[in-house]
PLY file of the C-alpha trace (Angstrom):
ply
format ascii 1.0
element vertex 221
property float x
property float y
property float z
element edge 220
property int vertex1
property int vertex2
end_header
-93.82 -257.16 -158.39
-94.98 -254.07 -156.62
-93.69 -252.41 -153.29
-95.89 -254.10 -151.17
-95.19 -257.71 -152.26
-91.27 -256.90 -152.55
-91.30 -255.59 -148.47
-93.21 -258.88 -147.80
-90.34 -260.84 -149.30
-88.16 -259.27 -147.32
-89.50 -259.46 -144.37
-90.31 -262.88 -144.61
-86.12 -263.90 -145.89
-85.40 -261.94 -142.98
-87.41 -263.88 -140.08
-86.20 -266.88 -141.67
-82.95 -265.89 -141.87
-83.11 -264.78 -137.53
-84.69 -268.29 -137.01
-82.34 -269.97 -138.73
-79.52 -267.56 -136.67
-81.32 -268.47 -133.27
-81.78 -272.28 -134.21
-77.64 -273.31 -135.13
-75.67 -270.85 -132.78
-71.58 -272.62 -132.99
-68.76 -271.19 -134.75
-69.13 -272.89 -137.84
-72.61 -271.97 -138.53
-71.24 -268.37 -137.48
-68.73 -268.73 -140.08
-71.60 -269.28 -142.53
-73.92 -266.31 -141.34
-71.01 -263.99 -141.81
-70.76 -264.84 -145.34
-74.28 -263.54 -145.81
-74.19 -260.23 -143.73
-70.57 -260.01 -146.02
-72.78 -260.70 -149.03
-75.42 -258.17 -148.53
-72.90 -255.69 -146.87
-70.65 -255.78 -149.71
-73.32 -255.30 -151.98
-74.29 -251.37 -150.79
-70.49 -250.39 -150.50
-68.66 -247.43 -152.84
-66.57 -249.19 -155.07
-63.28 -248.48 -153.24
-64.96 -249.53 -149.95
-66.09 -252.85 -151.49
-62.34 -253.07 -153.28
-60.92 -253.01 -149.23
-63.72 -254.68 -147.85
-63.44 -257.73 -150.05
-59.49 -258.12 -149.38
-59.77 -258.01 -145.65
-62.75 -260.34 -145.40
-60.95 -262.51 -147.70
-57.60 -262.08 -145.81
-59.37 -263.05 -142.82
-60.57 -266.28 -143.82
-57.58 -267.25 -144.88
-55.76 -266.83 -141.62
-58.81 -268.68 -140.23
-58.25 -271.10 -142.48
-54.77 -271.87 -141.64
-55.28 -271.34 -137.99
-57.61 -274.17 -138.43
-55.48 -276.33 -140.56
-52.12 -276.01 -139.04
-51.06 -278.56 -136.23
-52.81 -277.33 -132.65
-49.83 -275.05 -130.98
-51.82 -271.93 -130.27
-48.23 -270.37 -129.40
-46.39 -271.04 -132.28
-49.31 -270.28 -134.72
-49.70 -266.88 -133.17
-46.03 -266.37 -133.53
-46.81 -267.16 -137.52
-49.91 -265.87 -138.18
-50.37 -263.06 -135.83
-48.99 -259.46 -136.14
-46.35 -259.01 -137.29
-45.29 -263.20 -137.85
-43.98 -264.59 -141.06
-47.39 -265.13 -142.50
-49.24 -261.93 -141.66
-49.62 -260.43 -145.15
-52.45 -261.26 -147.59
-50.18 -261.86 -150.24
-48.30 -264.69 -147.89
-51.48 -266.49 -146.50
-52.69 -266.66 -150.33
-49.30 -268.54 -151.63
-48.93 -270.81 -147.96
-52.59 -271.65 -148.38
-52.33 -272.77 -151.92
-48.91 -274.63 -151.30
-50.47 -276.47 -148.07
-53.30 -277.27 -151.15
-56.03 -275.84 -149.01
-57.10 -273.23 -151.86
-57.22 -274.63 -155.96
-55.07 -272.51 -158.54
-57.87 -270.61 -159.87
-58.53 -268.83 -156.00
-55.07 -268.02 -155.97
-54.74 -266.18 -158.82
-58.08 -264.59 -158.23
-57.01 -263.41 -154.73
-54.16 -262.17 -155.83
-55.72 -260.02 -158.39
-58.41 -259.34 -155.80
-55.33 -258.17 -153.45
-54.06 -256.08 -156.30
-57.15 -254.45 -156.87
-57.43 -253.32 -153.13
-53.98 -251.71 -153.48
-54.58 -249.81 -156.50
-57.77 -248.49 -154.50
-55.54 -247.97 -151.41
-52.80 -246.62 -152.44
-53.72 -243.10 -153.97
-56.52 -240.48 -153.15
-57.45 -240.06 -155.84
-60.85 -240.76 -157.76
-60.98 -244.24 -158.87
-63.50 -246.74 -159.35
-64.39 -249.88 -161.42
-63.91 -248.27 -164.81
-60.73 -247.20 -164.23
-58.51 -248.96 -166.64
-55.91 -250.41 -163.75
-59.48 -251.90 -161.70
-61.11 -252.88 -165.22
-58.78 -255.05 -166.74
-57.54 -256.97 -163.50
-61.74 -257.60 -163.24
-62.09 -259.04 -166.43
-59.12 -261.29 -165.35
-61.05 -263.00 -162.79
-62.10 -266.65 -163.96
-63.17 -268.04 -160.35
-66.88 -267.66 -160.58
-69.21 -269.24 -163.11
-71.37 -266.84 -165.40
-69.62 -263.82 -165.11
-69.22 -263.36 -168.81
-71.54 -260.41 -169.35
-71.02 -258.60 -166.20
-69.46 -255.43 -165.76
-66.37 -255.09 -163.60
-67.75 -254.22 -160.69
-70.13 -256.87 -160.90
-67.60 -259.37 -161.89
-65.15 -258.40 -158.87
-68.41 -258.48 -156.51
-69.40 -262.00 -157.71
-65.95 -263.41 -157.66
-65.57 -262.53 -154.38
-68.55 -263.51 -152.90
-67.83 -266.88 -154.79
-64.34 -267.35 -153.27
-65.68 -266.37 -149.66
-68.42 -268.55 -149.48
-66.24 -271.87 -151.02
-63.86 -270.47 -148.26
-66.15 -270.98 -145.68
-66.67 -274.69 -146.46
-62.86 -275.50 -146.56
-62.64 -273.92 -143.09
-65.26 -275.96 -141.75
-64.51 -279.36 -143.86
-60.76 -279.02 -142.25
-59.32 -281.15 -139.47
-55.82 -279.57 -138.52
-52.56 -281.69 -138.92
-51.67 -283.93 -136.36
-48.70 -283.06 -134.46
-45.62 -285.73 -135.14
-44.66 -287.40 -132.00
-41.53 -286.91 -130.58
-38.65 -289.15 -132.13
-36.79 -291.44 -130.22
-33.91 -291.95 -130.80
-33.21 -295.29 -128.21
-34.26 -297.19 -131.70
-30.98 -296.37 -133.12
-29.17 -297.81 -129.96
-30.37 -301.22 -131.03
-28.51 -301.29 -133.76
-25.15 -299.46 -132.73
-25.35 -302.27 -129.80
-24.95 -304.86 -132.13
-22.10 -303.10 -133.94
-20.52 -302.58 -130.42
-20.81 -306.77 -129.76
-19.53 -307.20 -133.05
-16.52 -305.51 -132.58
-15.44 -306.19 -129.84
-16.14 -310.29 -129.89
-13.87 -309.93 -133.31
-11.43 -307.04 -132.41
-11.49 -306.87 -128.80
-12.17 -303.01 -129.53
-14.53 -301.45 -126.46
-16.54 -299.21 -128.89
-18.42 -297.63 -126.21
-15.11 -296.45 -124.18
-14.57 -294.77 -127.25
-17.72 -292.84 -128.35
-17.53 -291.95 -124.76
-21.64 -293.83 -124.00
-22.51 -297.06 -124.50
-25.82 -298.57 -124.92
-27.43 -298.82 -121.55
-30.49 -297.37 -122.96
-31.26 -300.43 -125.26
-30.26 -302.94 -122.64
-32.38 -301.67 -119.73
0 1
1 2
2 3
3 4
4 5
5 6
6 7
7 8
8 9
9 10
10 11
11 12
12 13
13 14
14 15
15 16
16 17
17 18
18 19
19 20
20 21
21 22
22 23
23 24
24 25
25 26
26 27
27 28
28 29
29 30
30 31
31 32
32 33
33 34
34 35
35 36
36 37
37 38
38 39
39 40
40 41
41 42
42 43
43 44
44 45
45 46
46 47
47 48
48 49
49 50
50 51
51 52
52 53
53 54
54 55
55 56
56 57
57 58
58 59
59 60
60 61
61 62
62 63
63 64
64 65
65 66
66 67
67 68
68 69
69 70
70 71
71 72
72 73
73 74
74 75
75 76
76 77
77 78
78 79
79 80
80 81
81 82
82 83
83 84
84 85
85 86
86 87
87 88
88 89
89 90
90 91
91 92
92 93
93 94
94 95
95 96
96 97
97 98
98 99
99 100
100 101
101 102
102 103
103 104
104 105
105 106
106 107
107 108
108 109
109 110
110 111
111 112
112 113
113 114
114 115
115 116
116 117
117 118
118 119
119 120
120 121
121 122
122 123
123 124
124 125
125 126
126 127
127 128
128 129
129 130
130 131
131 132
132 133
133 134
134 135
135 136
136 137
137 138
138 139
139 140
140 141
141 142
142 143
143 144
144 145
145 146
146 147
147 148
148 149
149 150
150 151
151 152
152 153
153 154
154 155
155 156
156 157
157 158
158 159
159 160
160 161
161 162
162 163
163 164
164 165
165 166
166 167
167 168
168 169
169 170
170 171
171 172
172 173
173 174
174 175
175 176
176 177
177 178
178 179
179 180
180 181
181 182
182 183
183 184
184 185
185 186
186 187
187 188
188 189
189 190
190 191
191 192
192 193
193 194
194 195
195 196
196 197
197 198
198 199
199 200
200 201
201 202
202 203
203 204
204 205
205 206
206 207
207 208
208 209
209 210
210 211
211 212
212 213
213 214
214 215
215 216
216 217
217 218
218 219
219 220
């Protein structure tokens, strides 16, 4: 296929993708058209840069995953999930979202090599890419995404993640959060203690209520 035709394609996948961007404008088809620009961001980016992208896109869906799960208290959630809460590490949000069962096995192992990956890249200055022995063999790890078995590592780590985002992105949408529990009431347990309180005293003339120091007003309202 020559220049010409190539630059066509493109242009054409990229009108259809701006109609298709002006046509379903709400957060879940937002959530969708973020996975693409992720895709063909991720795609261009040094290997270190793609290493750090990946985790923090991946990090992020996560928390917008459990944001989206978790019962509706905007207060407490932030308190959990925001900076700084019990569940604002990468590493956390990948074992809560697996235990909640939100993410299968094989994402969470996968993340977590994906998050180990990113800290190998982070954590030095020096050079270090997809070859390096430490990247390599947690790439070749991987088992998330189908038909990997010939690719490189870099092309492994890219596909996997790409892979995990995009199933991501349907779990957040397919997701209804937990309903809150009501509030318990604990006037059901006066019903019985009332009878225990007859009982007792029709047999042993004991006021039961005198003692406990309340009686059972609440039931007989």
């Amino acid at each position: 296929m020559n220049d010409d035709k190539i630059n066509t394609v493109i242009d054409f996948t990229n009108q259809v993708t701006q109609h298709m961007r002006d046509k379903f404008q709400n957060p879940d088809a937002q959530l969708a058209w973020d996975v693409l620009d992720f895709r063909k961001t991720l795609t261009h980016e040094s290997d270190r840069a793609a290493a750090l992208m990946s985790a923090a896109y991946l990090d992020e869906q996560l928390k917008t995953l459990l944001n989206r799960k978790l019962v509706d208290d905007a207060k407490v959630k932030e308190r959990i999930l925001g900076t700084s809460g019990a569940i604002d590490s990468f590493s956390s949000r990948i074992d809560l979202a697996y235990l909640l069962g939100l993410i299968p096995k094989n994402f969470r192992d996968d993340l977590e090599l994906i998050r180990r990956i990113r800290n190998e890249f982070a954590h030095t200055a020096q050079k270090m890419d997809f070859e390096t022995d430490a990247i390599k063999s947690r790439c070749f790890l991987l088992k998330s995404a189908f038909g990997t078995e010939n690719m490189d590592a870099h092309q492994k780590f890219l596909r996997t993640s790409i892979v995990i985002a995009t199933k991501l992105t349907n779990f957040i949408i397919d997701n209804n959060a937990i309903e809150a529990m009501l509030d318990y009431d604990d006037s059901v347990s006066l019903k019985g203690l009332s009878l225990i309180d007859e009982f007792v005293k029709e047999n042993f003339d004991i006021d039961m209520a005198e003692l406990r120091g309340y009686g059972t007003q609440a039931v007989d309202d």
